[in-house]
N, C-alpha and C positions, 0 to 999 in steps of 0.2 A: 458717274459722269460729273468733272469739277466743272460744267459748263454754263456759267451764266449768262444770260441776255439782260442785259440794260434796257430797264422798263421803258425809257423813252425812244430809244431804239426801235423795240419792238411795237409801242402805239404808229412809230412815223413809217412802220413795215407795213401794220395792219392799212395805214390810213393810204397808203399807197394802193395794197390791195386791192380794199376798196373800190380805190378811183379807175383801176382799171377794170374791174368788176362791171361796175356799174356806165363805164365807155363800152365796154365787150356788150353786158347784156340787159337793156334798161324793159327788156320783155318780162325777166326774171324777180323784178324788183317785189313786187307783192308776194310772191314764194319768199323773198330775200326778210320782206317783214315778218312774217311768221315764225321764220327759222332762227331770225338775228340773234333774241336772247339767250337761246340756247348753243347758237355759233360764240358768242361772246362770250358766255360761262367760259366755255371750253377754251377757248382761243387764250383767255386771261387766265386761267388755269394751268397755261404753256409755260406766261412768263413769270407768276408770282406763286408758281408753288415751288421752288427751291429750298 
C-alpha cells in the first residue's frame, strides 16, 4: 500500500472526530478517559507507522 496520510491531516481528522464524539456522547466521556490512551496508541500507530 503506497498510501500515506499527512500527519497534520490526520491530527485535524482525529480532532474533528473527537468533536463530534463528544457533541454525540458527553454520557461516554469517563469510559472515553480510560480508554483514551490506549485509542491514541492505536489511532497514532495509523498514521506514523509507514
Amino acid at each position: 500500500m503506497g498510501f500515506k496520510l499527512n500527519p497534520k491531516k490526520g491530527y485535524f481528522i482525529f480532532i474533528e472526530f473527537k468533536k463530534s464524539f463528544f457533541k454525540n456522547s458527553n454520557k461516554n466521556y469517563w469510559r472515553l478517559i480510560k480508554t483514551e490512551s490506549k485509542f491514541l496508541k492505536g489511532f497514532l500507530g495509523l498514521f506514523f507507522s509507514y
